[in-house]
C-alpha positions in Angstrom: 3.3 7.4 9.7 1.4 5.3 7.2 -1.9 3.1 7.2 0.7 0.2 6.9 2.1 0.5 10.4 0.9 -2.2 13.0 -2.2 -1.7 15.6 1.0 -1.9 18.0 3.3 0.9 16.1 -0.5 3.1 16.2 -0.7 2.6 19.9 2.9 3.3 21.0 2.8 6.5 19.0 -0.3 7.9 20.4 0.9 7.0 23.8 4.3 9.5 23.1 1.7 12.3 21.1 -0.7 11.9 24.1 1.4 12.1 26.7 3.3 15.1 25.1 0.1 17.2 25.3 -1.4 15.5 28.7 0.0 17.9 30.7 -2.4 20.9 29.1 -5.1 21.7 30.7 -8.2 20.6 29.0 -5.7 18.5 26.6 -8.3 16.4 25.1 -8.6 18.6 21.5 -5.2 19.2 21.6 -4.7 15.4 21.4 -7.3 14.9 19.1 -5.3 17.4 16.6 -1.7 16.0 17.1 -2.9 12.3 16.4 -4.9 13.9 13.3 -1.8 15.6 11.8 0.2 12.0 12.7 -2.3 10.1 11.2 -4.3 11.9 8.9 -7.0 10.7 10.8 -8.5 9.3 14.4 -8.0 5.8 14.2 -10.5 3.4 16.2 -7.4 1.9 17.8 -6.6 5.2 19.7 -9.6 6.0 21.1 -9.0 3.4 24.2 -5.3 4.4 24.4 -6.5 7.9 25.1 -9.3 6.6 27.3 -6.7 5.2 29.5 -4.2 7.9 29.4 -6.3 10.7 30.5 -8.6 8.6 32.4 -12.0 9.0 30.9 -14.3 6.7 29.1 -13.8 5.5 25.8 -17.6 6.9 24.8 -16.2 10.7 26.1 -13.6 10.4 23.7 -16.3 9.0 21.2 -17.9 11.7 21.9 -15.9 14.4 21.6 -14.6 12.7 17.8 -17.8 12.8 16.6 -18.9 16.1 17.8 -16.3 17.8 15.7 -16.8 17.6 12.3 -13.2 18.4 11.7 -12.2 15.7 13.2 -12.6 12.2 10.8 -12.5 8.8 11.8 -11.8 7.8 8.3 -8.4 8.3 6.8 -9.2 11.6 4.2 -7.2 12.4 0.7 -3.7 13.0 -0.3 -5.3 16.8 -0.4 -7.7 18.4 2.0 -9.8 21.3 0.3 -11.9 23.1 2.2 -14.5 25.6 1.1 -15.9 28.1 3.9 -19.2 28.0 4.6 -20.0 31.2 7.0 -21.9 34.3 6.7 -19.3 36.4 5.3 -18.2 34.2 2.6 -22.4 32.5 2.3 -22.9 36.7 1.1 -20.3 36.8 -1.2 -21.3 33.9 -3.2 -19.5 30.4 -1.2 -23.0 28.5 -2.0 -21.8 28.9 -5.4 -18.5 27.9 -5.0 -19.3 25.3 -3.0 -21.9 23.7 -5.9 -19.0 24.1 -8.5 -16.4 22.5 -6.6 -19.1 19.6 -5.9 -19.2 19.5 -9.4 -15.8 19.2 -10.7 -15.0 16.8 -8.0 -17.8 14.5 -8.3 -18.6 14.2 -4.8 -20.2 16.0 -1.7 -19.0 17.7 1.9 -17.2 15.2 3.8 -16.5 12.6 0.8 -13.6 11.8 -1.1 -12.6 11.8 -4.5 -12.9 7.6 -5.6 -8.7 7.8 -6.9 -8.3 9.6 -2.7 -6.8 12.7 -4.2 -8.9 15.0 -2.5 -11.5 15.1 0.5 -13.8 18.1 0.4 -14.6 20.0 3.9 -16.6 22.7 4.8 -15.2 25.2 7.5 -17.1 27.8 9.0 -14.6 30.2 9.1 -11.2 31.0 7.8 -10.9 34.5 9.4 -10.8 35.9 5.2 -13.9 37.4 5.8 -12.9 40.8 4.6 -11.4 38.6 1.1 -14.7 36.3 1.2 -15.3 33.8 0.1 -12.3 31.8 1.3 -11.1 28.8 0.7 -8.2 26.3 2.2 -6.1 23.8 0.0 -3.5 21.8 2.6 -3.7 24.8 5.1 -2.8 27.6 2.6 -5.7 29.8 2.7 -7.4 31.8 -0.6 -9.3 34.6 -0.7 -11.5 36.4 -3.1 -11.8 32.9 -4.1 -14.1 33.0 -7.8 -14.9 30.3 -10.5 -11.4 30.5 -12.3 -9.7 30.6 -8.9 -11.6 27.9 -8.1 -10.8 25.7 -10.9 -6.8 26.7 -10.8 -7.1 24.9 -7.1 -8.9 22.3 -8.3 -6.2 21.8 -11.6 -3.6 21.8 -9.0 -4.1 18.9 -7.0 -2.5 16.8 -9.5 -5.6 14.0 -10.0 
């Protein structure tokens, strides 16, 4: 689904992903995860739809949105790189990584590139530590991730 569909065509399609995951028990991240993969985002629109489907407050589901930083209320680049920020990969040089990568995009954590090619992330944990530091392009993770890696990813994303 596109940012061109209709506040109506939004709505009716959160209504079928929400009430295909309703039926979880705690189903509120669940729902928040299936409209980001639809959308590419949390649209504003959606947060009374699932107010009213699971029967809560529209500031719980606020809440819960902003809480996670993984979750964006902003629509995010064609690519989604994400640089791991934990212990394991912090000790094996990440700060580093994460500097460079700042550097050759031209922005910071939680920005995106001004031509929306890619939106830079930091995750605190891939479950690489073993292969720190680690790295995720569009969900395929890297390991062992160094400057050349680094800039290969970055070459890749076609800007």
């Amino acid at each position: 689904m596109t940012m061109r569909n209709s506040a109506d065509e939004i709505a009716q399609r959160s209504r079928q992903i929400i009430r295909g995951q309703k039926h979880l028990e705690g189903p509120m991240l669940p729902i928040l995860h299936a409209l980001q993969a639809e959308f590419g985002y949390i649209p504003d629109i959606v947060k009374p739809v699932i107010a009213d489907e699971l029967n809560i407050s529209r500031a719980e589901v606020h809440g819960v949105i902003t809480f996670y930083p993984e979750f964006r209320d902003h629509p995010g680049g064609r690519h989604i790189l994400k640089i791991c920020r934990a212990e394991a990969c912090q000790s094996m040089g990440s700060d580093d990584l994460a500097d460079r990568v700042r550097q050759l995009l031209g922005i910071d954590f939680y920005h995106t590139t001004p031509d929306e090619a890619v939106t830079l992330e930091p995750v605190y944990c891939l479950g690489l530590c073993a292969c720190a530091p680690a790295a995720m392009l569009d969900g395929e993770v890297y390991g062992r991730v160094d400057e050349h890696c680094l800039s290969e990813i970055v070459g890749e994303l076609g800007r």
